[in-house]
C-alpha positions as CSV (number, residue, x, y, z in Angstrom):
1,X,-95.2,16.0,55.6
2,X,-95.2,14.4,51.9
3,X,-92.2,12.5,52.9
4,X,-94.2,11.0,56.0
5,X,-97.0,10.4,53.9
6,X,-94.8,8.6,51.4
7,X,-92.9,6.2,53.9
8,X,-96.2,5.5,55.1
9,X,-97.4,4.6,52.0
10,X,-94.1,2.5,51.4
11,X,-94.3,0.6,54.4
12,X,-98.1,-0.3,54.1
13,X,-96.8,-2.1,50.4
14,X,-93.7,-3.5,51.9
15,X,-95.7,-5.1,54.4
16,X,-98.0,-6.2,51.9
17,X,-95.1,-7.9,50.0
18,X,-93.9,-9.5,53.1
19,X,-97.3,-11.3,53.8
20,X,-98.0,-12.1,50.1
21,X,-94.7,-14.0,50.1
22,X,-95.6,-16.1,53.5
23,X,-99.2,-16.9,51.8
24,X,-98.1,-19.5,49.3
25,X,-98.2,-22.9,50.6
26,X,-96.3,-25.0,48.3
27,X,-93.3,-24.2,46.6
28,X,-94.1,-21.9,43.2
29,X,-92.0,-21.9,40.2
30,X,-89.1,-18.6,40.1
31,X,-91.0,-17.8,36.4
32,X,-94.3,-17.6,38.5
33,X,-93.1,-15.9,41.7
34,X,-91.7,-13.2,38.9
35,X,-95.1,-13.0,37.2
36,X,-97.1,-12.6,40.2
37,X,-95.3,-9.6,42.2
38,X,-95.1,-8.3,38.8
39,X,-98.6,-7.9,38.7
40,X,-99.3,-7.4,42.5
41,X,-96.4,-4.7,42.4
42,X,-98.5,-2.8,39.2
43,X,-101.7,-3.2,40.7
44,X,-100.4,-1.5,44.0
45,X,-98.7,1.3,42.2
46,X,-102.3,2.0,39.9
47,X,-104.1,1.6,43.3
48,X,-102.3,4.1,44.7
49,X,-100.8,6.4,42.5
50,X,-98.2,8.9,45.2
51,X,-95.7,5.9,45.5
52,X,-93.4,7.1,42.4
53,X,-91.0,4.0,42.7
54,X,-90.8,0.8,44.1
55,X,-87.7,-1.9,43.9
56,X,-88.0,-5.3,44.4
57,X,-85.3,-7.8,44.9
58,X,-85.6,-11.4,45.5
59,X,-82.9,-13.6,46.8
60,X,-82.8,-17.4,46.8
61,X,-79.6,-19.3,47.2
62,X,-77.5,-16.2,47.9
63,X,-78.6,-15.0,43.9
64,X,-81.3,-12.6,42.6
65,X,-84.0,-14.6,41.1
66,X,-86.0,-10.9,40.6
67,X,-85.1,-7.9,40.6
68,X,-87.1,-4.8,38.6
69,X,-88.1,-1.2,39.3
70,X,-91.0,0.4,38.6
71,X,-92.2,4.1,38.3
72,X,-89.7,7.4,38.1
73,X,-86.6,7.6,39.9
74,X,-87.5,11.5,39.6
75,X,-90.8,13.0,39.0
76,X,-89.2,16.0,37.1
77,X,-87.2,14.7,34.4
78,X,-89.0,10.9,34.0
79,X,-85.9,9.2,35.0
80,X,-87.0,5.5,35.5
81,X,-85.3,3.8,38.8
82,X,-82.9,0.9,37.8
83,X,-80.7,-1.6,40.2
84,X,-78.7,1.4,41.2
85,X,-80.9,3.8,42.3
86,X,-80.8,4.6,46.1
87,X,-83.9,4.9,48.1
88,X,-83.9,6.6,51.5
89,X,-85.8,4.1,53.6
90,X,-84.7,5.3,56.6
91,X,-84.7,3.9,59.7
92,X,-85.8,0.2,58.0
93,X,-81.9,0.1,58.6
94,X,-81.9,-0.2,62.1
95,X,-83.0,-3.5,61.8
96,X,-80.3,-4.3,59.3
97,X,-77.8,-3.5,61.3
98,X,-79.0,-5.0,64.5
99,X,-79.5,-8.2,63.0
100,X,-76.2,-8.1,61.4
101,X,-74.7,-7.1,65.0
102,X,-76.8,-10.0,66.7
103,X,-75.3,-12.6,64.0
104,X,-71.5,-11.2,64.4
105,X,-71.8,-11.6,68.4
106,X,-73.6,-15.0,68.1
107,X,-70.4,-15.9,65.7
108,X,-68.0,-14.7,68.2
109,X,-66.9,-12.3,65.5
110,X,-67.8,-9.0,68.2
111,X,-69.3,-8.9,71.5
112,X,-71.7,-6.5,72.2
113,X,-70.8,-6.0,75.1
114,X,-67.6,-4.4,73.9
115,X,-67.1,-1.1,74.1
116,X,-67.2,0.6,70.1
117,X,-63.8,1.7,70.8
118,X,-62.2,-1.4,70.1
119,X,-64.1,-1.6,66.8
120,X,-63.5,1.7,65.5
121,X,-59.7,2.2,66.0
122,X,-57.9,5.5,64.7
123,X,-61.3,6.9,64.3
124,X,-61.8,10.4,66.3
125,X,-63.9,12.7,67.6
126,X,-63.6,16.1,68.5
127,X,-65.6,14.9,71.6
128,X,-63.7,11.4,72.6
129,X,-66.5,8.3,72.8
130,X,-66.1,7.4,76.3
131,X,-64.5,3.2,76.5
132,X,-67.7,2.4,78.5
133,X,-69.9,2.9,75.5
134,X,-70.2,-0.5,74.3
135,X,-71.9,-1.4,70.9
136,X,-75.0,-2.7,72.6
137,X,-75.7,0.8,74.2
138,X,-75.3,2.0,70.4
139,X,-77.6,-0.7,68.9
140,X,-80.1,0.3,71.5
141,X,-79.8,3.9,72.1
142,X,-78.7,4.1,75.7
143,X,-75.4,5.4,75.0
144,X,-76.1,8.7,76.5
145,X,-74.6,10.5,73.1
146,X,-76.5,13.1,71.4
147,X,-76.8,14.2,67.9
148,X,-80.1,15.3,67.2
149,X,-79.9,18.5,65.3
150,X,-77.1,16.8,62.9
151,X,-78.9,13.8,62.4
152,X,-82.5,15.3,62.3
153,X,-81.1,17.8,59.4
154,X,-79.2,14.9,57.7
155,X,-81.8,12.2,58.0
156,X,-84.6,14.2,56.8
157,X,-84.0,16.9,55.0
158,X,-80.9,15.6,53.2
159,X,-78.9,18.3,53.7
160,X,-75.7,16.8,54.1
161,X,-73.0,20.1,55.1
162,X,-69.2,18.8,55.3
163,X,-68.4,21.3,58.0
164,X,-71.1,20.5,60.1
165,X,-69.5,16.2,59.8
166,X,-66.2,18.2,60.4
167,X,-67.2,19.8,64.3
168,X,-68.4,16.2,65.0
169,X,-65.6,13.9,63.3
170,X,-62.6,15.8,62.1
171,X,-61.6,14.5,58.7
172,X,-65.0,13.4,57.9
173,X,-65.7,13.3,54.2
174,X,-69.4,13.6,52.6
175,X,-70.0,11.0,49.9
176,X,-70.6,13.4,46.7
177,X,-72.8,10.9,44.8
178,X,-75.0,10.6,47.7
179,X,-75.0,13.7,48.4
180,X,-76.2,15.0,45.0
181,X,-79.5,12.9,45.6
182,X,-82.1,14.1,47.6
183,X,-83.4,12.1,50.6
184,X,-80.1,9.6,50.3
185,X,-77.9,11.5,52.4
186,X,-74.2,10.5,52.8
187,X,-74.5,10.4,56.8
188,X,-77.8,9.3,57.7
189,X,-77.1,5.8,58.3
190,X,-74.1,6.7,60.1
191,X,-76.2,9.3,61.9
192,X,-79.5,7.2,62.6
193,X,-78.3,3.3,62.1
194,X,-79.8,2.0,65.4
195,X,-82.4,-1.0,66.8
196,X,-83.5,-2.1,70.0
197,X,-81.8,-5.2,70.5
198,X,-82.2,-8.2,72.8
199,X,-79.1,-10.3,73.2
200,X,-79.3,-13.9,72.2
């Protein structure tokens, strides 16, 4: 429930960020744009006090012009976040990876139309993917494959149990680092990456 509560909380700021950024009508300086979601970001973490961390990045020209963490990393030791602390932001990635999927198809780089056999040669399953699965019916759920107790325990309880990966994939190989930190499990975006997707 607190994890609910938090992502709740995270997505109300983020999509404060995302309209505080479209507000500005004229072009503002990188030193201002740093000084004013410094002091937003600060006033939103005072204002509400159960977000623990926040990470901002800012790209222009395919460069950071900010990037800073606030808060603890971890509530119980006072770690402070830095540029390499993960965050589970679960499934914000769906979107990620649909985009990136749209952009590949409109670049004739895949079709997603194709079945996700053709893009994931030599990996197996102990139960084959059919070849009509394409990446589309992946991207938007309709693919007819089920997971749900493996990704429900992965995704949000971060319990990440190698022979649990093994009865699915064979030879599948949990990401230590990843899964030492709570809520940043080694498979959940494997296990949950997803979007609704209409093709352009």
């Amino acid at each position: 429930m607190n994890k609910i509560f938090l992502l709740t909380l995270v997505s109300i700021v983020a999509g404060q960020f995302s309209s505080f950024a479209q507000v500005a009508p004229t072009p503002v300086s990188e030193k201002d744009l740093a000084g004013e979601l410094d002091s937003y970001i600060h006033k939103t973490m005072e204002a509400i006090p159960e977000i623990p961390s926040v990470a901002m990045v800012v790209i222009k020209d395919d460069k950071p012009i900010f990037m800073r963490s606030y808060g603890v990393a971890n509530k119980e030791t006072g770690a402070k976040p830095d540029a390499n602390t993960l965050y589970y932001i679960a499934s914000s990635t769906k979107s990620y990876m649909g985009l990136a999927a749209a952009i590949l198809d409109r670049e004739g780089k895949i079709k997603l139309s194709d079945p996700i056999t053709k893009y994931a040669p030599g990996i197996t399953f102990k139960n084959p993917i059919p070849d009509k699965v394409t990446v589309r019916d992946l991207l938007t759920h309709t693919s007819g494959l089920k997971n749900e107790p493996l990704t429900w325990r992965v995704a949000y309880s971060g319990e990440v149990d190698e022979k649990d990966l093994q009865r699915v994939r064979p030879g599948a190989k949990v990401d230590a680092q990843r899964a030492a930190i709570p809520d940043a499990p080694a498979a959940a975006a494997s296990a949950t990456t997803s979007t609704t997707l209409a093709h352009p």
